[in-house]
C-alpha positions as CSV (number, residue, x, y, z in Angstrom):
1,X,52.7,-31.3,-8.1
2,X,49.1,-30.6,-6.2
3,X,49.0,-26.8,-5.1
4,X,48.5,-26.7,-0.9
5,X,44.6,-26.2,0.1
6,X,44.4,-22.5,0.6
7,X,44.4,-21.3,4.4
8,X,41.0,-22.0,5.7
9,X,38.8,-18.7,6.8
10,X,36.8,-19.3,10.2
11,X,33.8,-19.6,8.2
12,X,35.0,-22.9,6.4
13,X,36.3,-24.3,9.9
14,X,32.8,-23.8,11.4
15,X,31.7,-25.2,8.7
16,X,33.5,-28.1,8.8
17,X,33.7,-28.6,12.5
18,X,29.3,-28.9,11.9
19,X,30.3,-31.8,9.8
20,X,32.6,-33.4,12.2
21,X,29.5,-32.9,14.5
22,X,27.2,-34.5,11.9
23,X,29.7,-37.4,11.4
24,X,29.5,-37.6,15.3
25,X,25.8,-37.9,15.8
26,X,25.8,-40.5,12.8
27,X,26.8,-43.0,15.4
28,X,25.5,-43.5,19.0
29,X,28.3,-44.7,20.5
30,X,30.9,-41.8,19.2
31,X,28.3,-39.1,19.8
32,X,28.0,-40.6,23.4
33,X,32.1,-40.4,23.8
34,X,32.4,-36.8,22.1
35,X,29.4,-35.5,24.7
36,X,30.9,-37.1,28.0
37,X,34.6,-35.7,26.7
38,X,33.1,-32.7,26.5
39,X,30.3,-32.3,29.3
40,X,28.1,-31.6,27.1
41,X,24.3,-32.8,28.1
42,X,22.2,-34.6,25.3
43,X,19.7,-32.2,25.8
44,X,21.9,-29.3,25.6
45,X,23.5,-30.3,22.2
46,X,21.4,-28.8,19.9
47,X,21.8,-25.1,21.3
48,X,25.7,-25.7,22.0
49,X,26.3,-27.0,18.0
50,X,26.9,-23.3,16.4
51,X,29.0,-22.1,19.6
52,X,32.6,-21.6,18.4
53,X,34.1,-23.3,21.4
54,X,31.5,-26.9,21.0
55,X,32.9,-26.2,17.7
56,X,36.7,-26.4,18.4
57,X,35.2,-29.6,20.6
58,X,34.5,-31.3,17.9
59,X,38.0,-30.5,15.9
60,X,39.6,-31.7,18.7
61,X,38.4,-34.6,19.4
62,X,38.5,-35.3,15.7
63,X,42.4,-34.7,15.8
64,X,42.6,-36.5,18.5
65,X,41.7,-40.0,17.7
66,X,43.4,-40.7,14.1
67,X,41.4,-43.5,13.3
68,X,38.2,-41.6,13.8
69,X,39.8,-38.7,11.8
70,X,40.7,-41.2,9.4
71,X,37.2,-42.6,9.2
72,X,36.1,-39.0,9.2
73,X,37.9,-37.6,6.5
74,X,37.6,-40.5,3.7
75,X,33.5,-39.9,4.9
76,X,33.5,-36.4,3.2
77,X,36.2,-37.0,0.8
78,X,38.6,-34.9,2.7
79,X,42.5,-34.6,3.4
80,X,42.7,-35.6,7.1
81,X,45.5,-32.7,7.3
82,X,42.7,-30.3,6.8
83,X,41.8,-30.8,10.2
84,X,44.6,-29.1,11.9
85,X,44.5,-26.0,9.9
86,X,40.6,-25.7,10.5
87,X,41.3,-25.8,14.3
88,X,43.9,-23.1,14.2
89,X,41.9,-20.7,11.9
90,X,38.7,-21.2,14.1
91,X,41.1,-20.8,17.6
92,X,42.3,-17.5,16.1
93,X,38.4,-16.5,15.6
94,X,37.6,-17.5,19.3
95,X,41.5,-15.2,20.0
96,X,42.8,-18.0,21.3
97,X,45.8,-19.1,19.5
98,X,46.2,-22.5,22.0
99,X,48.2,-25.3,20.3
100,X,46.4,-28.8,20.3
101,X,48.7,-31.4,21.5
């Protein structure tokens, strides 16, 4: 039986969320989504991507949209149920302890 993934630190969320953001901007089309979910301007993207909150963006848009978690997830050879942890650990850093739907 496979021991449960430790609980992520905020550190390893961030760090994670940058590669959600990564996997994001890979692709045109679901960079465009995640920025106009968001409100987040093209040319403001670059200063927003190490702010906690663009960060817990990116998580949530992740979690919400399976098949692009899915897709996601298999891209960096991840769980998918990595996600939700990563979110929570990085909400408690920003002292928000707000559940994602």
């Amino acid at each position: 039986m496979a021991k449960p993934a430790p609980k992520p630190t905020a550190e390893n969320a961030a760090a994670l969320a940058l590669s959600g953001l990564a996997f994001l901007a890979e692709d045109a089309p679901r960079l465009v989504r995640f920025l106009s979910l968001t409100g987040i301007g093209p040319d403001h993207l670059r200063e927003a991507a190490g702010a906690n909150d663009t960060l817990l963006a990116v998580l949530d848009h992740l979690l919400t949209d399976e098949s692009l978690l899915l897709v996601f997830a298999a891209s960096k050879g991840i769980s998918p149920d990595q996600i939700a942890p990563a979110r929570a650990a990085l909400a408690r850093e920003l002292g928000s302890e707000a559940v994602h739907d």
